[in-house]
C-alpha positions in Angstrom: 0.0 0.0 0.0 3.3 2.1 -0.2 2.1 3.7 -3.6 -1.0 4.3 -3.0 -0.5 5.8 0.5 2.0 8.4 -1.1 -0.2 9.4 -3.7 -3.3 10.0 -0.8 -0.4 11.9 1.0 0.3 14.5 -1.7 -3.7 15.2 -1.7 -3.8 16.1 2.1 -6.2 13.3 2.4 -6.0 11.1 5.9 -6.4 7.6 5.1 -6.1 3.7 7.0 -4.7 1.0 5.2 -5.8 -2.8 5.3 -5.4 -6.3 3.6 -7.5 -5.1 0.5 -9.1 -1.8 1.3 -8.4 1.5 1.4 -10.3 4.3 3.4 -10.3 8.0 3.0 -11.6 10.6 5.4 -11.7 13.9 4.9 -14.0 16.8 6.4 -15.7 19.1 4.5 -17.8 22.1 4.6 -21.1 22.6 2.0 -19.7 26.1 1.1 -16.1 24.9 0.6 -15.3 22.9 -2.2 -11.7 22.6 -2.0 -11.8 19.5 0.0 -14.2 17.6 -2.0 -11.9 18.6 -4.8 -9.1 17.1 -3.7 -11.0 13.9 -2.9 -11.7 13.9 -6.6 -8.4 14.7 -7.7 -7.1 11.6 -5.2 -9.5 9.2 -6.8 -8.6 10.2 -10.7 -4.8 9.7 -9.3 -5.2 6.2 -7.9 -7.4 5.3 -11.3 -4.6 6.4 -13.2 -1.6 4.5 -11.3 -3.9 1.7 -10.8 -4.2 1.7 -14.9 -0.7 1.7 -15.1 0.1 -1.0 -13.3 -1.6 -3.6 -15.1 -4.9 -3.0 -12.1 -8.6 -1.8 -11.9 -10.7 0.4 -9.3 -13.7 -1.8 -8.4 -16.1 0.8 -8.9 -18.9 -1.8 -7.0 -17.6 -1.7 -3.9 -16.1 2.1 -4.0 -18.6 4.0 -1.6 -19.1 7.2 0.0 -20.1 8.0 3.3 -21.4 11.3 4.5 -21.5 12.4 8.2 -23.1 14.7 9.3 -26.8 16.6 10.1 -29.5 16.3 7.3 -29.8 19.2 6.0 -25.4 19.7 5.7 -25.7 16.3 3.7 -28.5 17.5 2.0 -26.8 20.5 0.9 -23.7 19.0 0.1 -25.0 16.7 -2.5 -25.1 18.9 -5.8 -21.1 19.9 -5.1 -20.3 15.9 -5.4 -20.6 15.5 -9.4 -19.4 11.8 -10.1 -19.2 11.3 -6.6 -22.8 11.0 -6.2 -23.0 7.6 -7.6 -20.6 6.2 -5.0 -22.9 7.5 -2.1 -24.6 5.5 0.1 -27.0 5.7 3.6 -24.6 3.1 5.3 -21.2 1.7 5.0 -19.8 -1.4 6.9 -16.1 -0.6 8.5 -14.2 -3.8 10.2 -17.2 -4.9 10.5 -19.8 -2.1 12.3 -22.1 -0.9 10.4 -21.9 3.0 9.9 -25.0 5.6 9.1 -24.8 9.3 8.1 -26.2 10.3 11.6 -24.2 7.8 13.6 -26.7 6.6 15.7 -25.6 3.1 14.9 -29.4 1.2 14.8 -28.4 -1.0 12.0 -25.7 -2.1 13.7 -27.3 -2.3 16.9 -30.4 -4.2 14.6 -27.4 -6.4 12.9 -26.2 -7.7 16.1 -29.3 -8.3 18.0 -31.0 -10.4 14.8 -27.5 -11.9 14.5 -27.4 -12.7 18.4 -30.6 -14.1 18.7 -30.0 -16.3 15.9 -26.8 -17.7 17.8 -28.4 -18.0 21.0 -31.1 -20.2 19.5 -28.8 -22.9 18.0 -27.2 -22.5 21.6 -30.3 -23.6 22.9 -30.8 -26.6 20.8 -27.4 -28.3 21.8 -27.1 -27.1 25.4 -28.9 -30.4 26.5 -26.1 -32.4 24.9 -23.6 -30.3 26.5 -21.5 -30.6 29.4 -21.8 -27.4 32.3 -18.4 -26.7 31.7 -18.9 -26.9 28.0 -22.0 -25.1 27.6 -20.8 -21.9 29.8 -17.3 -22.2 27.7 -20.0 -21.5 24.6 -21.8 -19.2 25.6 -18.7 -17.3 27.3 -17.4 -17.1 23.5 -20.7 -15.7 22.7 -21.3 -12.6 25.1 -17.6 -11.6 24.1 -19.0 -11.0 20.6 -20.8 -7.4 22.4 -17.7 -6.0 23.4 -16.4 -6.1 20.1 -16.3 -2.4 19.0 -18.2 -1.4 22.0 -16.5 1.7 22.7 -18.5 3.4 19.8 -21.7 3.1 21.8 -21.0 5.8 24.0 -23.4 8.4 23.9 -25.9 6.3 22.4 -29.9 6.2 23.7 -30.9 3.7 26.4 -33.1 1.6 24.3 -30.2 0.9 22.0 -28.2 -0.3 25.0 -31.2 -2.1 26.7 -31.2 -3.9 23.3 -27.6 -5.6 23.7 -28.5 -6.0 27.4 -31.5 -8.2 26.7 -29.2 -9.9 25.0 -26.9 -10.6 27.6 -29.9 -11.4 29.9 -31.0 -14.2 27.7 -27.7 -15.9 27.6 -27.5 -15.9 31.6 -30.7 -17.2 31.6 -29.8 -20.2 28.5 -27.0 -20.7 30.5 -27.9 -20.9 34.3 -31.8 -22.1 33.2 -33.3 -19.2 35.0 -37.1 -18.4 33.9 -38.4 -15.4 32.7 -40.0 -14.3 35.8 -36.9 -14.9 37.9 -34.7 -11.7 38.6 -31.8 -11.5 36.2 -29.0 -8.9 38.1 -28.0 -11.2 40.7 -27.7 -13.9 37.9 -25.4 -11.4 35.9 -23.5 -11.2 39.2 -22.6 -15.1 40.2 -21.6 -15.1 36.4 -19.1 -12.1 36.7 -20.8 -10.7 34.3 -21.1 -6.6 33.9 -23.9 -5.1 32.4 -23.0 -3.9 29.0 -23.2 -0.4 29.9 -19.9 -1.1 32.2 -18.3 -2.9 29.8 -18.7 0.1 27.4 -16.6 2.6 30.2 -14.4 -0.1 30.8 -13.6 -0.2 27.2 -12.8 3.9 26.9 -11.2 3.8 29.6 -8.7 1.0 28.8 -8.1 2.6 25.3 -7.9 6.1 27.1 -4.5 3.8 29.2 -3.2 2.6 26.1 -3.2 6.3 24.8 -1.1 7.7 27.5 1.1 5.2 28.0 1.9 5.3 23.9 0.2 1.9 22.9 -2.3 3.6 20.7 -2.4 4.7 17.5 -1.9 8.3 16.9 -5.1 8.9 15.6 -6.5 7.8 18.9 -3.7 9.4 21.0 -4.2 12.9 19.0 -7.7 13.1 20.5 -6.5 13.3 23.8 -4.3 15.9 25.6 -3.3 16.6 29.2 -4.5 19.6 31.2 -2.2 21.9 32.0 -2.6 24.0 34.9 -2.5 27.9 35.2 -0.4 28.1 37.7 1.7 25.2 39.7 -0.4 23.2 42.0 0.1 19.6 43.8 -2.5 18.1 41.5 -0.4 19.2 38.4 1.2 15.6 38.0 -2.5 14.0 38.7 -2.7 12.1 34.9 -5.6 14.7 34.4 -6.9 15.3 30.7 -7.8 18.5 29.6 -11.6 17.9 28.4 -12.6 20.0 25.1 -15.4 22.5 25.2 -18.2 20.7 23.5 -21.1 22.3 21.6 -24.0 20.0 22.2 -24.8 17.9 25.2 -25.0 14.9 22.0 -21.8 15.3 21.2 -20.5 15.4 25.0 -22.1 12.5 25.5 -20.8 10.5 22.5 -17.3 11.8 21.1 -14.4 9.8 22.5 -12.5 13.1 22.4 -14.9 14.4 25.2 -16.2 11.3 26.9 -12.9 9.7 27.3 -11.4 12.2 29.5 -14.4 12.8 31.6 -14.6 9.1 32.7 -10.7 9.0 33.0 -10.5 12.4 34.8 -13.2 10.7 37.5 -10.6 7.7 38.6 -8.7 8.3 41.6 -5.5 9.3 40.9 -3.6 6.1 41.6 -5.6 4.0 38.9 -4.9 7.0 36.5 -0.9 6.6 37.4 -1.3 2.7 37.1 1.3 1.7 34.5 0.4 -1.9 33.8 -2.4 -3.3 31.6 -2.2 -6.2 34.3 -4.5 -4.1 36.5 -6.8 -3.1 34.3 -7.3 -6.3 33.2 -8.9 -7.7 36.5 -11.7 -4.5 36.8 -14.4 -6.8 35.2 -14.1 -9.7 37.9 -13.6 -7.4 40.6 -16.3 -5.4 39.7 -18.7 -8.7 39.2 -18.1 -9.8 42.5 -18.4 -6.4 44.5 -22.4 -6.8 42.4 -22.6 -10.1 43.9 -21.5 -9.3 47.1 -24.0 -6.3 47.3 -26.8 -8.8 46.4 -26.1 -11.2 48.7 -25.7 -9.2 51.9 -28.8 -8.2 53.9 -27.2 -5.3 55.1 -29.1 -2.1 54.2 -27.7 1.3 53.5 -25.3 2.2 51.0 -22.5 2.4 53.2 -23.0 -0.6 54.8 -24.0 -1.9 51.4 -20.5 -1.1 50.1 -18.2 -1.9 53.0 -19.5 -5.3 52.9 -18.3 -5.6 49.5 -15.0 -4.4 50.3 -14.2 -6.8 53.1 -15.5 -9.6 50.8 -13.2 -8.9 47.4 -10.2 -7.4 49.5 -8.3 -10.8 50.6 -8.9 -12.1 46.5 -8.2 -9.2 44.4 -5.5 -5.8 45.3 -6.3 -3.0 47.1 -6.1 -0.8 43.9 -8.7 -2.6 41.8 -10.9 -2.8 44.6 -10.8 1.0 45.6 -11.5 1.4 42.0 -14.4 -0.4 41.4 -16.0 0.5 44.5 -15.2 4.5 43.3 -16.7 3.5 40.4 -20.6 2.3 41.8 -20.2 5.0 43.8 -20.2 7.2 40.7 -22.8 5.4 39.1 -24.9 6.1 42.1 -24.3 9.3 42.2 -23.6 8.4 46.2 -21.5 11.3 48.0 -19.5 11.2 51.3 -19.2 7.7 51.9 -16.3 6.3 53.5 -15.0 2.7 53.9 
């Protein structure tokens, strides 16, 4: 991809590279055509090498994403010229399926058709399957959610009820718990976290990866550390600086604003970890501090929450524990409670 990648360069055009595809990305404003220009001059470029080296564009699966509100796209259209027969409502990337508003529901549709349809054959061969065999298949199955789930931050609740009904049916294939039966304290004997955990978990292990260099710069470039006015002891906190946003939508969803608020509320010694090791044990710990809380009788969040400490502190490190304690504490929006 050499070549090609130096003829994208000479365009000003960012790109990624893979096996046999090529994207291009490039932002552009309806009343500026200088971009969408230079996409077109890119294209006739890599026609024409292409020609020259004995190779051909396929032109059927060339297509042409727009992102952006309805009436931007809308007004864009007529500055396109040949473009326009490359356009298309929805594109499939690695494979998530992308819309011109983002909101992700085909995907979201994709996986939960695609799930169910799994979880079905599941069902027909779990009664020829050993315990230890069936959880090991449907283990392999709920992974399938996290893949890619970082993009559904920001996203409405019923889209993430959808993957977590999900998830509730394959605790319930897999631990034969009826319909009528509670599901949460299923979810926490299995250690597993509801998928809207899973999705901060995500962010924040990429946000890690980031600042300690093992992300790609298009993921690290999104991300800067705040820098104080003046020097103060919380200057070397791991803090990130968190972008003024113009929407509450796009606070809510962009990783370059979501990212740092969900880092920026760790304490400061999970910020200042430096091995993946750690963050790597968060799920468990965090599945049995749910199942500890729903087995105790004790009542009161404090209570509540000390009782989970004592009962994940001899398994798993102070650190993790702390953390995932901080972190239901957040989620209930709880304040002044000390263990």
């Amino acid at each position: 991809m050499l070549p090609l990648g130096n003829i994208i360069k000479k365009h000003n055009i960012d790109f990624h590279s893979y096996a046999d595809d090529t994207q291009l990305y490039i932002s552009v404003e309806p009343n500026k055509t200088t971009a969408l220009q230079s996409l077109t001059s890119c294209l006739s470029a890599v026609t024409h090498w292409m020609s020259n080296n004995f190779l051909k564009l396929n032109e059927n699966k060339t297509e042409l994403l727009l992102i952006g509100p309805k009436d931007k796209r809308e007004a864009l259209l007529p500055s396109l010229g040949n473009l326009n027969q490359y356009v298309r409502e929805q594109v499939t990337s690695l494979g998530v399926i992308l819309d011109s508003d983002l909101s992700l529901k085909p995907h979201i549709n994709k996986v939960t058709k695609t799930a169910y349809f799994h979880l079905k054959n599941i069902a027909k061969v779990c009664p020829f399957l050993t315990q230890p065999d069936a959880e090991k298949l449907v283990h392999a199955f709920i992974s399938r959610l996290d893949y890619c789930n970082a993009l559904f931050t920001g996203l409405p609740k019923k889209s993430i009820e959808k993957l977590q009904l999900i998830q509730n049916s394959a605790a319930r294939l897999l631990t034969k718990t009826r319909k009528m039966e509670h599901i949460t304290p299923v979810l926490a004997e299995l250690h597993w976290l509801p998928v809207s955990y899973r999705i901060d978990f995500k962010v924040i292990l990429l946000v890690f990866k980031a600042v300690n260099g093992f992300a790609p710069c298009y993921i690290t470039d999104t991300l800067s550390s705040y820098t104080f006015a003046r020097a103060l002891r919380s200057a070397d906190a791991g803090l990130l600086r968190i972008p003024d946003a113009p929407s509450k939508k796009i606070r809510e969803s962009a990783f370059s604003y979501y990212a740092p608020k969900r880092w920026n509320a760790l304490p400061q010694h999970i910020r200042e970890a430096e091995s993946m090791e750690f963050y790597s044990l968060i799920p468990e710990v965090s599945s049995r501090i749910n199942r500890a809380l729903h087995s105790s009788s004790a009542t009161g969040l404090q209570r509540l929450l000390t009782r989970a400490y004592k009962d994940c502190l001899p398994v798993f490190t102070q650190e993790s524990v702390c953390y995932c304690i901080h972190l239901l504490r957040h989620r209930w929006t709880a304040r002044n409670v000390v263990l």
